[in-house]
VMD Tcl script that draws the C-alpha trace (Angstrom):
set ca {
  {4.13 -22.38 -16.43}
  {6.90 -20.67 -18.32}
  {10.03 -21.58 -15.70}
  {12.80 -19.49 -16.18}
  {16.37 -20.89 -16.45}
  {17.79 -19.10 -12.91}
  {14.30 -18.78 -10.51}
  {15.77 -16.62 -7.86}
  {17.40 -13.95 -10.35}
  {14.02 -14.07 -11.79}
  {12.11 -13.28 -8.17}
  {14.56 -10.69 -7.27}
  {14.90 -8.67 -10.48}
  {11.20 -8.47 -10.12}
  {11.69 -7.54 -6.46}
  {13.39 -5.10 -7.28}
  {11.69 -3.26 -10.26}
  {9.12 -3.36 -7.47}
  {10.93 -1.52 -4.75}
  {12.37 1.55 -7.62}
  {8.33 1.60 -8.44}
  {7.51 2.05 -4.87}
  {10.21 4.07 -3.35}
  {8.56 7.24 -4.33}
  {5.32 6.59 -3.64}
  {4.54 8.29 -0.12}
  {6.73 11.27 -0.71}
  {3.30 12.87 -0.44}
  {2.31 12.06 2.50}
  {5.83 12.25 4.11}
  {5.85 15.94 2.80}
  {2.42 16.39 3.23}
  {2.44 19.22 6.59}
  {4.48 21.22 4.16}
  {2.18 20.74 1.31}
  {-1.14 21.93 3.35}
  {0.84 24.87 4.21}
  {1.85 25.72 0.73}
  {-1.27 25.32 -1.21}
  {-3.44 26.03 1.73}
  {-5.36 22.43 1.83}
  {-8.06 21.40 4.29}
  {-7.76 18.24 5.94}
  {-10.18 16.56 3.98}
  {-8.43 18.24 0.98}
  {-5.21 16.70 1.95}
  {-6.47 13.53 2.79}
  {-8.18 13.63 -0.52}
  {-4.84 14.18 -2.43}
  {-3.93 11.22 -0.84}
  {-7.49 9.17 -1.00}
  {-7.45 10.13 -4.96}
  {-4.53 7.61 -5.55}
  {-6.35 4.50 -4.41}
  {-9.45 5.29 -5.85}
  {-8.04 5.67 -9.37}
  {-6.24 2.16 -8.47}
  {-9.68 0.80 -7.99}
  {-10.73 1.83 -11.16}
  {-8.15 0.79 -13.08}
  {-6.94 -2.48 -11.46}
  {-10.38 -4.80 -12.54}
  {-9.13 -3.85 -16.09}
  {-5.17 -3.65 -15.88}
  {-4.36 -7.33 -13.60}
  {-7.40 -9.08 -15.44}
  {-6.19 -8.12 -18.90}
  {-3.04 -9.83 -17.66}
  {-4.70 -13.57 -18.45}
  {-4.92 -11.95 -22.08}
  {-1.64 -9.85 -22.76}
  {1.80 -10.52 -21.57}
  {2.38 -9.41 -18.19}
  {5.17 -7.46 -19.14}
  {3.52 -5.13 -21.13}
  {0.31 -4.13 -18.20}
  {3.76 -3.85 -16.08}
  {5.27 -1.19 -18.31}
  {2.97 1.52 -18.96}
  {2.07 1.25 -14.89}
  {5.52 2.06 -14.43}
  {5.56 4.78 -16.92}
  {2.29 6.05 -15.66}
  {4.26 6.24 -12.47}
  {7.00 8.14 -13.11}
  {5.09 10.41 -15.26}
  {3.04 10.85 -11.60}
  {6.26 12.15 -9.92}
  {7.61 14.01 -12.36}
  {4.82 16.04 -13.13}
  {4.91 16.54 -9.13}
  {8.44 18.07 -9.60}
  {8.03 20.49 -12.46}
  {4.36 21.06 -13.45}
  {2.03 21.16 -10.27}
  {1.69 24.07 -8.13}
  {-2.07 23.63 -6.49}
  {-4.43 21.20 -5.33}
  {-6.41 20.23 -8.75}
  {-2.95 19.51 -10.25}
  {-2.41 17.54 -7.22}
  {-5.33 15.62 -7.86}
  {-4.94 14.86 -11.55}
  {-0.88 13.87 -10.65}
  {-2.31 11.81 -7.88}
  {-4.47 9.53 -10.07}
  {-2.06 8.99 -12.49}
  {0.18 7.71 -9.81}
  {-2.95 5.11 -8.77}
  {-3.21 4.18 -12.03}
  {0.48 3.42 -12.36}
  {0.29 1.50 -9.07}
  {-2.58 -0.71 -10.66}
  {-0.31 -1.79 -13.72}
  {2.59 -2.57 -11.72}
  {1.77 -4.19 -8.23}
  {-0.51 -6.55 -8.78}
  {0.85 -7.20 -12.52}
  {4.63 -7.69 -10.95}
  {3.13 -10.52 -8.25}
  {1.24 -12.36 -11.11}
  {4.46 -12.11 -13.04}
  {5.66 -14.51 -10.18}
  {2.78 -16.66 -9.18}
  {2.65 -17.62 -13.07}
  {5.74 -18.92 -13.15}
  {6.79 -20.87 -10.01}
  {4.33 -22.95 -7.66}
  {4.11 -24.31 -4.57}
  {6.87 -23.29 -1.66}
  {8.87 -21.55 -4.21}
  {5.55 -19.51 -4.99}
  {4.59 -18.93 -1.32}
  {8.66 -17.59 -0.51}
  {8.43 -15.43 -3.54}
  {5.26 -13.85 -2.94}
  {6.51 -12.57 0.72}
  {10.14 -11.90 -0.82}
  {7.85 -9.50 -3.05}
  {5.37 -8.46 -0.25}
  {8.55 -7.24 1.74}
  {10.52 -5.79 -1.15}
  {7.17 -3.39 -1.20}
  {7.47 -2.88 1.97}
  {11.24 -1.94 2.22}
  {10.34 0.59 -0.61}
  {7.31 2.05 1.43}
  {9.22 2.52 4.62}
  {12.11 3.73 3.11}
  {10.23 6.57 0.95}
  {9.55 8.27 4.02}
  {13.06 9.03 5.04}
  {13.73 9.06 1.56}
  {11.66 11.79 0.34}
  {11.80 13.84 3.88}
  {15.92 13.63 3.43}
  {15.56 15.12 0.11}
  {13.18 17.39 0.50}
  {15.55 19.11 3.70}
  {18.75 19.31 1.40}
  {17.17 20.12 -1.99}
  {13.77 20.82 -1.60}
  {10.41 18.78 -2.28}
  {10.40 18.81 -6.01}
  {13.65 16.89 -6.30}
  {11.83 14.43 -3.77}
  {9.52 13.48 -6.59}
  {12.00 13.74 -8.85}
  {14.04 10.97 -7.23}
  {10.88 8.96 -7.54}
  {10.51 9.42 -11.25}
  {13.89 8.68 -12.19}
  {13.48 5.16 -10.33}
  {10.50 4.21 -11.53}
  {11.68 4.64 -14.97}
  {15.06 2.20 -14.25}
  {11.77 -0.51 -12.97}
  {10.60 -0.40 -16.65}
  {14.06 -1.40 -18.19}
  {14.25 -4.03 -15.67}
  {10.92 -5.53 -16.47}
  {11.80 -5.51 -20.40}
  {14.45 -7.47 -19.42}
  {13.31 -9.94 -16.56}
  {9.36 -10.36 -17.17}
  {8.46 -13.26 -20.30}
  {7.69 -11.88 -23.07}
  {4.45 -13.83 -23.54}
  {0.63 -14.36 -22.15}
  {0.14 -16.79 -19.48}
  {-0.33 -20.85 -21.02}
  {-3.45 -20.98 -18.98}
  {-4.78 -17.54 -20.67}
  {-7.04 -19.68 -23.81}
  {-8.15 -22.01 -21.04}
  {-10.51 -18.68 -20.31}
  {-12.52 -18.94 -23.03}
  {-14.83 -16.51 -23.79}
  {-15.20 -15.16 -20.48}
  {-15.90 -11.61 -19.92}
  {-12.74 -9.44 -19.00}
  {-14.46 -7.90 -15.59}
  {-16.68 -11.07 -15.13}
  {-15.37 -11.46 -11.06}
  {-18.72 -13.92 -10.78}
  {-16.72 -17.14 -10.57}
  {-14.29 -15.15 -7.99}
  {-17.20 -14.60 -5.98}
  {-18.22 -17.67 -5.78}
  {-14.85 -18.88 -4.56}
  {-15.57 -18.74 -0.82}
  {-12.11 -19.17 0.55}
  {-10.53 -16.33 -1.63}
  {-13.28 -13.94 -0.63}
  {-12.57 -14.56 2.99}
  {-9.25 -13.20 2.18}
  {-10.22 -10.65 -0.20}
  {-12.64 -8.87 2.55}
  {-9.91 -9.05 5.32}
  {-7.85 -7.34 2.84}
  {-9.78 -4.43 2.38}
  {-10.32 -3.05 6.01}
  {-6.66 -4.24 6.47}
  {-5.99 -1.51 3.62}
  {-8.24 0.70 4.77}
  {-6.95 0.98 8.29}
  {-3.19 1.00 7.16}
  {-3.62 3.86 4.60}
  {-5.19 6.24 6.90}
  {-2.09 5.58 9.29}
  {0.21 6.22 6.09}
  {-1.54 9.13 5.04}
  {-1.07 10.85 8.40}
  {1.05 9.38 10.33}
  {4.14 11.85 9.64}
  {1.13 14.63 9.95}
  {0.50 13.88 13.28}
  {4.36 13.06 14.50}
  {5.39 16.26 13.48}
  {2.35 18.23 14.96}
  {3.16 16.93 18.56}
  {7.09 17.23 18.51}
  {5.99 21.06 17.82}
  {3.87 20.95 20.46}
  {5.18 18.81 22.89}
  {8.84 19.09 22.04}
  {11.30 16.24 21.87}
  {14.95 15.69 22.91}
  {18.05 16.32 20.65}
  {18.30 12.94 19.71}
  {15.06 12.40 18.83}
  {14.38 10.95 14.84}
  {12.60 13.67 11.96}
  {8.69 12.38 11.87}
  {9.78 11.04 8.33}
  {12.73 8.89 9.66}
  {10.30 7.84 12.59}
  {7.54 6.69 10.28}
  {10.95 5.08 8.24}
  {11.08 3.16 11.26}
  {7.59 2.23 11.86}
  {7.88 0.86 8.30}
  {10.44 -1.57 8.69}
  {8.90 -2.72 12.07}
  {6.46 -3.33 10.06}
  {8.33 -5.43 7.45}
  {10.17 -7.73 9.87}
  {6.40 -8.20 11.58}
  {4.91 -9.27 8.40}
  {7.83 -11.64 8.02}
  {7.11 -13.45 11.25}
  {3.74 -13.34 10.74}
  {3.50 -15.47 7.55}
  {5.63 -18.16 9.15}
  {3.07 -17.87 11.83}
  {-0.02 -18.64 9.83}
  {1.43 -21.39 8.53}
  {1.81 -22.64 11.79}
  {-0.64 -21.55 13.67}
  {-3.30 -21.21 10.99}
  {-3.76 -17.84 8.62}
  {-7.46 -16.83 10.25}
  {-5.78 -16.69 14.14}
  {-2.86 -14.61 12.86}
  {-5.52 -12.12 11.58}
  {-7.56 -12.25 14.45}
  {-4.59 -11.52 16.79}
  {-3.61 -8.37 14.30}
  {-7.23 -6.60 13.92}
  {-7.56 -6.96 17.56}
  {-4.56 -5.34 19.25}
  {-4.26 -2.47 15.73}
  {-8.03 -1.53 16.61}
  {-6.88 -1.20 20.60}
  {-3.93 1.02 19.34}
  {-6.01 3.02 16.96}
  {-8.37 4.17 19.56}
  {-4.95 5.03 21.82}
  {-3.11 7.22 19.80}
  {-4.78 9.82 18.33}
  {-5.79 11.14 22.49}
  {-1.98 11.33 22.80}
  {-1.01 14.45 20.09}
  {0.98 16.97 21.74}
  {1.40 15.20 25.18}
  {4.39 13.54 24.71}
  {6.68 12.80 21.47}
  {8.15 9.52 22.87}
  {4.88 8.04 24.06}
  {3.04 9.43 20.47}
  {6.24 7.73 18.01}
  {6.17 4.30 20.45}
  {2.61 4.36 19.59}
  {2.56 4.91 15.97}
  {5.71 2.04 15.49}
  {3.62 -0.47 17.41}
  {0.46 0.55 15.71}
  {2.03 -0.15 12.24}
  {3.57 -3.22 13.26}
  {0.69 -5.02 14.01}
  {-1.40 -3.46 10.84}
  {1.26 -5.24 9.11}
  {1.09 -8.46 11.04}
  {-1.28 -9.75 8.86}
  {-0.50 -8.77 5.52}
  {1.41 -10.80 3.84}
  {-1.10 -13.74 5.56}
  {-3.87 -12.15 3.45}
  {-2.33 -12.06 -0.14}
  {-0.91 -15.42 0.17}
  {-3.89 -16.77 1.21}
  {-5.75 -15.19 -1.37}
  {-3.07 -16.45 -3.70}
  {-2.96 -19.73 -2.79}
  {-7.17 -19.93 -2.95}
  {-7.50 -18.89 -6.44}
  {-8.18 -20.58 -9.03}
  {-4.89 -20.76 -11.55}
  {-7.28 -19.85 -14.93}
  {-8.83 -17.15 -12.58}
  {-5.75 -15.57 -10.54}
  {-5.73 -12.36 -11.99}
  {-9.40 -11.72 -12.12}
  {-9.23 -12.74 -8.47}
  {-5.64 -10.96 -7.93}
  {-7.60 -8.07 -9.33}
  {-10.66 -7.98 -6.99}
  {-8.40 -8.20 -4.38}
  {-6.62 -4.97 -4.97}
  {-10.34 -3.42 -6.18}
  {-11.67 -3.86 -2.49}
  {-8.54 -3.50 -0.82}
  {-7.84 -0.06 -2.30}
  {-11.32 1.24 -2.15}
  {-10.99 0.94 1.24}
  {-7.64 2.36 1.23}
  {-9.53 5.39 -0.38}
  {-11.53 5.70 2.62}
  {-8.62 5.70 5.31}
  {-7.11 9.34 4.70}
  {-10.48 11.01 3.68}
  {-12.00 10.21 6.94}
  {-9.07 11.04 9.15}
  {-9.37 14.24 7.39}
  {-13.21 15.02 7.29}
  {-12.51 13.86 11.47}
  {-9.70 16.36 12.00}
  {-12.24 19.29 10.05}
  {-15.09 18.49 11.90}
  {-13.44 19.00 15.36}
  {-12.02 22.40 13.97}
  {-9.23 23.84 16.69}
  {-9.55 20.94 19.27}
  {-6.83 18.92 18.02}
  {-7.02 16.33 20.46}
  {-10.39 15.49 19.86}
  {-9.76 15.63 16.02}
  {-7.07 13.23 15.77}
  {-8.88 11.34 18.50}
  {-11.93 10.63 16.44}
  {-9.60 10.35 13.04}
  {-7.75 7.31 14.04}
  {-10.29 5.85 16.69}
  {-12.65 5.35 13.71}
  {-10.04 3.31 12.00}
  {-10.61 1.24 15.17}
  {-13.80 0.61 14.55}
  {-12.95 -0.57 10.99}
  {-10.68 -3.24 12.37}
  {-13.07 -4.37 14.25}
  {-15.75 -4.93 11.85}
  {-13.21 -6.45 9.51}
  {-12.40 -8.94 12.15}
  {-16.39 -9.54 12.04}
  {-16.66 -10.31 8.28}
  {-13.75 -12.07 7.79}
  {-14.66 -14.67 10.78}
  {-18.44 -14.72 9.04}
  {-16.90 -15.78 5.70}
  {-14.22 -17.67 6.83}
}
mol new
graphics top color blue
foreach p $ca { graphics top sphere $p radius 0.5 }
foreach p [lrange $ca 0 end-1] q [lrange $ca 1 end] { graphics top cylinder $p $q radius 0.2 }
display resetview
């Protein structure tokens, strides 16, 4: 390993490229009521728009975080970022309907694959043991912060300057993460990188041999699943019953809500690392897919009943989704082998975002199918992310 001379500036200048990578990148879905009224998207449009950005990850992750045993880190890390911000600002001055959308959309995914997966290999090649472990949930939270905050973000900037200067926001920071990773992120390929021989760049057959890591690797994907069709329509659904149901003068925008979901979320996935090492990484997720599968079948009854009831909901919901998460990368982390870490690094994304792909199509297709009986739609949208906690909880217990 190639130790740098100060560790923790190290960890937290990648942290925070990181954070400027991700703080734009659910101004979509936070703006996305507005959007389906503007370009006059179904709900499995919409939910496409925002299903189109993992499934472009998928493709492009096997290649991008397995070409990072070959190639310097640093330079996978760059052109994700600049994929990125070329995502957002395209958003701001170029796309005005839904195939734009869609083209913008992938870009972003693609973006996403060089840079999130990349950035935690950048760290899990250079330290080891506890310092490995704390830096891999410093960067699972710094993602997090970034998520939550884009909400509130993007909703805040959207209300004082409209929604292009939302994504505009977005671009401009995700270009500052690519002059921080030319200055923080080596400069060369990975010591181990020879030590994989001539083995096929998308060769994931040793990975799949690796029991332990594919334990992981499959609770990771219907954790993704069920969290991204939350994240796709979770504002959707806030602001839809406050205009039904009404809520006091006090009450917090849907964005700022979902801002607050988020870091509920963060300080949950905090506690819930320590707790797997305590208590053991497989009861942690068992305790998570089993009370987010009981919420997901609650919520979606409650749209326009009540406003309090549907935002205590939705916070609690999220904070148990994330209970687990930072459990599931370290542990697939930690189970890898070191000459095979971004192969397996990469399969993990690959299933974890294909499922992620899944999430906000099928709440969508669900809210089409029931038409104008929005109770029943968003009842079977998010009760069928129920069921997909459920039988993630099933495989991962059958592989584990």
């Amino acid at each position: 390993m190639n130790a740098p001379s100060s560790p923790r500036r190290f960890v937290w200048s990648i942290v925070a490229a990181q954070v400027l990578v991700q703080i734009g990148a659910f101004t979509l879905p936070a703006l996305l009521p507005a959007y389906i009224d503007r370009w006059h998207l179904t709900k499995t449009e919409a939910g496409s728009l925002v299903g189109i950005f993992f499934a472009a990850y998928v493709a492009a992750v096997p290649i991008l975080v397995a070409l990072t045993d070959r190639v310097p880190t640093r330079n996978v890390y760059v052109v994700g970022a600049g994929l990125t911000a070329l995502s957002h600002l395209g958003f701001a001055f170029v796309a005005d309907g839904y195939w734009w959308g869609l083209i913008l959309r992938a870009a972003a995914g693609i973006g996403w694959a060089g840079a999130y997966m990349p950035g935690l290999k950048a760290i899990a090649d250079t330290l080891e043991g506890n310092a490995q472990s704390r830096a891999v949930s410093a960067h699972a939270a710094g993602v997090g912060v970034a998520g939550a905050a884009s909400y509130a973000v993007a909703g805040l900037i959207a209300e004082m300057f409209g929604p292009q200067a939302a994504f505009l926001f977005g671009g401009i920071a995700a270009l500052i993460a690519i002059f921080i990773a030319l200055l923080a992120m080596p400069g060369k390929a990975p010591a181990h990188s020879k030590a994989a021989g001539p083995r096929a760049l998308l060769d994931f057959r040793p990975v799949f041999r690796n029991r332990a890591a594919m334990a992981w690797i499959a609770g990771y994907t219907f954790h993704a699943w069920e969290m991204a069709g939350l994240r796709a329509w979770g504002v959707t659904f806030l602001t839809l019953t406050i205009a039904q149901a009404g809520a006091p003068p006090w009450f917090p925008s849907p964005t700022m809500l979902f801002t607050i979901a988020g870091f509920a979320g963060i300080a949950v996935s905090i506690l819930g690392n320590k707790l797997s090492q305590r208590l053991g990484r497989i009861r942690i997720v068992t305790l998570a897919m089993t009370i987010s599968a009981a919420l997901a079948f609650c919520t979606g009854w409650t749209v326009g009943w009540s406003s309090i009831a549907a935002a205590a909901l939705v916070i609690v919901w999220l904070a148990f989704i994330f209970l687990d998460s930072s459990a599931l990368t370290a542990g697939t982390v930690q189970a890898a082998d070191p000459a095979l870490r971004g192969a397996t690094m990469g399969l993990h994304s690959m299933c974890g975002y294909a499922g992620a792909f899944l999430g906000p199509l099928g709440v969508g297709y669900a809210l089409d199918l029931a038409g104008t009986n929005l109770i029943l739609g968003w009842g079977l949208g998010f009760g069928q992310l129920a069921v997909v906690s459920i039988v993630g909880l099933v495989v991962v217990r059958r592989l584990g």
